[in-house]
Phi, psi and omega in degrees: 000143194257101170340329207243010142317123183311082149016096185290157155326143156286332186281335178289293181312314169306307162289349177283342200261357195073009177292318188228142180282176187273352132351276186286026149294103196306170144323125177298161189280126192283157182254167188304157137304152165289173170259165196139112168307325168308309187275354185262355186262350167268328196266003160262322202300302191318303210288306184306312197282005187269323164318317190307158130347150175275322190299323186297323168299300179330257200329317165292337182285285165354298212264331179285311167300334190285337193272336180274334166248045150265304208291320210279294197312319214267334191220028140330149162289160187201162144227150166211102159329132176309322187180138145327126187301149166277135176228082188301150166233149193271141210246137179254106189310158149343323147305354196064027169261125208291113159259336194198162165212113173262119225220148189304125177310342169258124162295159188275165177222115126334104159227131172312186181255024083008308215246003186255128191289188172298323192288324178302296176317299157335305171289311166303306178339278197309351200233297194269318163230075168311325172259028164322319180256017179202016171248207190222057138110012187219182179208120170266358166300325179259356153303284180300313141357281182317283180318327183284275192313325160290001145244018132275011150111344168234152198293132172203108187303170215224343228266159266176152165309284172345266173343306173286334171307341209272323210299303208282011208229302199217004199236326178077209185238017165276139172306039197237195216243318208267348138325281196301321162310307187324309215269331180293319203282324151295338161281347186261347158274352185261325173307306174274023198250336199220165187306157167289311204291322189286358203251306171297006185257316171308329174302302218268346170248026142231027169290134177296140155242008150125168162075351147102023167297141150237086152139174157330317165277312176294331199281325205283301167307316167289336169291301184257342156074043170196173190292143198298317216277334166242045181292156192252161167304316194275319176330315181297325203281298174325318182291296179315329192272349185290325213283010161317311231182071196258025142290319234281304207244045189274139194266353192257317147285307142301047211275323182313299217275348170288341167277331175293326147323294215316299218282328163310301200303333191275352186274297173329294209301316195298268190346290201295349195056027171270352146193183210267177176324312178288337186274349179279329180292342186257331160289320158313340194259028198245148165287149170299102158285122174235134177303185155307182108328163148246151181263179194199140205258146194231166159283118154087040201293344190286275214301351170286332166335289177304307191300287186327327190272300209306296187292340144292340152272330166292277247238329188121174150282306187338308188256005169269336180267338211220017221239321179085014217285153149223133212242139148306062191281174163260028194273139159254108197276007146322251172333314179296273170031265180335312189261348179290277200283007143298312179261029163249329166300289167284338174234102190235327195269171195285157189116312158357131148290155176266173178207171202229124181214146220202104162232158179239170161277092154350285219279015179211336160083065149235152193281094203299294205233177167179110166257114179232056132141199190265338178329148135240035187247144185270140179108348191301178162302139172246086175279355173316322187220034129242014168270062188324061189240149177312148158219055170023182195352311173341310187270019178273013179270351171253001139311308173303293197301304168309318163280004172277297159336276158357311180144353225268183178222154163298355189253329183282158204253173160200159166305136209244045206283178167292318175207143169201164221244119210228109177258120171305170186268336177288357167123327190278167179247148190237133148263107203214124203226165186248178244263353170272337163093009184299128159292161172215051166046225180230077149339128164270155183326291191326298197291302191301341177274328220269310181277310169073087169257121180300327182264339177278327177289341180299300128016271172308295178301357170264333190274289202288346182101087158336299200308321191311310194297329169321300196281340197276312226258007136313309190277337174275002177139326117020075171260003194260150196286099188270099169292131159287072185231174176275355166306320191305345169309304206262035182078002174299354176256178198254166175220170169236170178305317196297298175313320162261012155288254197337307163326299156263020091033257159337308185282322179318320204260041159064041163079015187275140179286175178173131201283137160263139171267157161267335201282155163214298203243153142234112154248147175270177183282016169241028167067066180228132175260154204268299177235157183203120213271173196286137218250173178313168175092293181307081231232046199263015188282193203230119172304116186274307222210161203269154144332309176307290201297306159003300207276308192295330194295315225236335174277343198255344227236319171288349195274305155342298184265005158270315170262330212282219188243028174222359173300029165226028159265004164293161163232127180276151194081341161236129138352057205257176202177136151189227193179123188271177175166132182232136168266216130341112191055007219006061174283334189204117198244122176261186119233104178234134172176188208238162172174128187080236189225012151248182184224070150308116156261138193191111193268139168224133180178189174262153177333302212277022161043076192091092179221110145340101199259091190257131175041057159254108199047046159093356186224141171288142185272123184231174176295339171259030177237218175003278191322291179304305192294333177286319201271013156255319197271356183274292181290351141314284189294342176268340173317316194274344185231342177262300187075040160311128171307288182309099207258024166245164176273157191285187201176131176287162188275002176264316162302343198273152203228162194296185184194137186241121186256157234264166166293106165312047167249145194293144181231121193278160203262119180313007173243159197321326197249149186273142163300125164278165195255142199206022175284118184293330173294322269279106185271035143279337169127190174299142165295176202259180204278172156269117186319144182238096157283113194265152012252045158251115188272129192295144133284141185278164192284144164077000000 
């Protein structure tokens, strides 16, 4: 046997030998513990939970956490703020020059809950929490409520006076799970910490109500023109109904769908017994009474107007009022300048029409300028962009696009008599003359747009199709409720400056569609940006109309200021191009065109829409009188301050075709009849009336 083989054990040869059962095995020998309480009391605490049950851990884990967080939630720290801070936001020229700063037409006033009658506090109760007063800052009766109904498929909120208060003061409006833990846990700490009456005077003086009111008191001076303390049942019940929804249920846009809330609130408040039957029939049967606005007088106020609507769609009020943003438009307050003292200068005496102007950026569709009307209060009439007026002879170059669209060309001709008699495909016969009753022999389109002869678009437009031109001059920018008849040749149906600025627009930008904007830049108040409009160049918009028609549109429309009824509309040194238009009686006189990388429309008449603009500083007012001198002097300061090289509109270089452009010199007119005159000196007199060939009354040209 070989000695230096390992010895088995005594206890292994006894079990190998059956001597001892596996019973008697003795214990491993355990090593001492340290001493010390610290180290022997987690490790027997280790050893008893490792003995437990599973079901039994669960359950202690369970109650140890719900008891450390009831302890943490229940004697949590709380406060309540008076109200949420305000972050107005500042609106900046293109240039960083301070323009505007938009801030809620009411300042807010904190008032106690003293000074809110009962009936206001009721109503909000009865509509937004009915157990306001007996739950503890969550409410779990509506919680289940809630749940139920969202799973049969409609929507129904859960959230407490508390909650909301806590969402808009301190928690904000993001949308997670671990918001809404936040917003319960905090509300239920703002609940033991303050009166029920002091936590609903907080509510109630910062809850938004639409319109840029914060609390009870600004909704009330502003809606009602008096102090919260003499609101009426049906006033409260209104205030109350906004806050579902205070776009949906702005009493000032929406006076219907805002009554029809008031009268649920006023349904509630009855169910709940906060008043009888007879007073909800008699406050319900009551009318939207709403004060005025108060105005507030601005710089550039049409176009601060505007900006303010584009950014309440983009962004909300909320985040427009409380938000801090600072935005970056594309208003040049150069260029406004320029057309605000060009139509004070020029229409200076009383009596005066007023005029309207609207120029953009090509190359970006942002709004240089914008003038709507003489107001200078935000809230005034925007005739730039609500001002509806026909616009006679202006709109026949997207007649010309159309038929261009078609097949049609600048070189075809059609006959030019003073007046003729047009039988329709329905059957009808349309009369129609140009305004003078002059023939102009046989045009080619180009010359006839140049003249803006009334029988050749009549002509074109029973060949290319109302409804088309309708849809074409929709796909350039075109928002106004367009009638498809062939009167539509001659400008009849109404528009805005805004529409035909954009419109032509479109063609500068080689027929690509581009939204027109007020923005170029938005940041919030920690400078991360929210938006950023598309840089010069960036020629990525939605194609209206091909390059070609872009382009002929834009050859005949120069044709229009070399020869035409716009020739005093050059600019030396640039490539300029637009169209004129007057209507009927000279109620409404246009110029719209172009130069450089920009496009400007610019309407003159009166507000109140067809007052015959007769002997105004001595001249019947046409398109080539006001309209043309404000929109060359207006675009002279913007020419003048940008200097674009490319003094053509841009073109890819694969579309692009040689062009020869003609000399800005007088051209006597190749047709038999003299070109008529729209010069307001012209020392022939006044123009002569325009024929009323019934049943369409003609436009003048140009």
């Amino acid at each position: 046997m070989d000695e230096r083989r390992p010895k088995a054990s005594t206890t292994s040869t006894a079990l190998a030998e059956g001597a001892l059962a596996p019973r008697d095995i003795p214990p491993p020998t355990r090593r001492p513990e340290p001493h010390g309480v610290r180290r022997r009391l987690p490790v027997r605490v280790l050893r008893r939970l490792g003995r437990m049950r599973k079901w039994k851990l669960v359950l202690l884990t369970g109650l140890t956490i719900f008891a450390v967080g009831s302890s943490v939630i229940y004697f949590g720290p709380a406060s309540l703020s008076a109200a949420p801070p305000l972050q107005n936001a500042t609106l900046l020229d293109i240039d960083g020059r301070p323009l505007a700063e938009l801030r809620p037409e009411q300042n807010r006033v904190v008032v106690g809950i003293d000074e809110i009658p009962e009936v206001v506090q009721e109503a909000f109760v009865a509509v937004e929490d009915e157990r306001f007063w007996s739950h503890w800052g969550v409410d779990p009766i509506a919680i289940a409520r809630a749940l139920f109904a969202n799973a049969q498929g409609d929507r129904e909120g859960a959230s407490t006076i508390t909650q909301q208060y806590v969402k808009n003061t301190f928690v904000g409006n993001e949308r997670t799970i671990w918001r809404k833990i936040r917003e319960a846990i905090t509300a239920i700490r703002v609940d033991r910490k303050f009166s029920k009456e002091k936590i609903l005077a907080a509510y109630l003086n910062s809850i938004y109500l639409g319109n840029g009111a914060y609390g009870v008191m600004a909704a009330s001076r502003l809606y009602f023109g008096h102090d919260i303390n003499q609101a009426t049942l049906e006033e409260a019940a209104l205030l109350a109904g906004i806050t579902a929804s205070p776009g949906r249920f702005d009493p000032r846009k929406n006076p219907d769908g805002a009554k029809v809330r008031r009268n649920y609130v006023l349904e509630r408040m009855r169910i709940l017994g906060m008043i009888t039957p007879e007073e909800e029939t008699f406050a319900a049967a009551m009318p939207i009474d709403i004060a005025p606005p108060v105005k507030q007088v601005a710089i550039a106020p049409s176009f601060v107007d505007w900006a303010r609507k584009v950014l309440e769609g983009e962004f909300g009020e909320d985040v427009l009022y409380r938000g801090g943003l600072r935005v970056t438009t594309s208003l040049d307050l150069d260029v406004q300048r320029a057309a605000e003292e060009a139509i004070a200068e020029l229409l200076d005496e009383p009596g005066d029409p007023e005029a309207a102007v609207v120029v953009i950026d090509v190359e970006t569709g942002g709004v240089r300028a914008m003038v709507g009307g003489r107001g200078k209060r935000l809230g005034d009439l925007n005739l730039a962009v609500q001002g509806l007026r026909q616009a006679g002879s202006a709109f026949k170059p997207f007649v010309l696009a159309a038929g261009l669209k078609q097949g049609k060309t600048l070189d075809d001709r059609y006959s030019a008599p003073g007046s003729m008699r047009l039988r329709l495909d329905n059957g009808t016969v349309w009369k129609v003359g140009n305004y003078d009753r002059r023939g102009y022999g046989r045009p080619t389109l180009k010359r006839a747009l140049a003249y803006s002869v009334n029988t050749v678009f009549a002509q074109l437009i029973r060949d290319v199709g109302a409804s088309n031109v309708a849809k074409l001059a929709k796909a350039t920018g075109v928002s106004a409720s367009l009638r498809a008849v062939e009167s539509l040749a001659l400008g009849t149906s109404e528009v805005t400056a805004m529409d035909l600025a954009t419109g032509y627009a479109t063609f500068a930008r080689e027929g690509t569609y581009l939204r027109t904007t007020a923005l170029t830049e938005v940041k919030n108040r920690e400078g991360d940006m929210l938006y950023r409009n598309r840089k010069a160049g960036d020629r990525s918009g939605r194609r209206a109309v091909t390059f070609d028609v872009a382009s002929d549109v834009l050859d005949a429309m120069k044709e229009v200021v070399r020869i035409g009824t716009g020739r005093k509309a050059r600019i030396p040194d640039y490539v300029t191009w637009g169209k004129t238009g007057t209507t009927e009686d000279f109620a409404d006189a246009w110029f719209v065109g172009g130069a450089g990388s920009a496009v400007a429309a610019v309407w003159v008449g009166h507000p109140q829409g067809r007052v015959p603009m007769r002997g105004v500083h001595g001249i019947n007012v046409v398109g080539s009188s006001f309209p043309l001198q404000i929109w060359k002097r207006t675009m002279e300061t913007l020419l003048e301050k940008y200097k674009p090289d490319d003094r053509e509109f841009r073109r890819p270089s694969e579309s692009a075709r040689p062009r020869v452009v003609a000399t800005p010199t007088e051209e006597p007119s190749e047709e038999p009849s003299e070109v008529p005159s729209e010069d307001p000196s012209d020392p022939g007199g006044p123009l002569p009336l325009p024929t009323i060939l019934r049943p369409t009354p003609p436009a003048r040209p140009g």
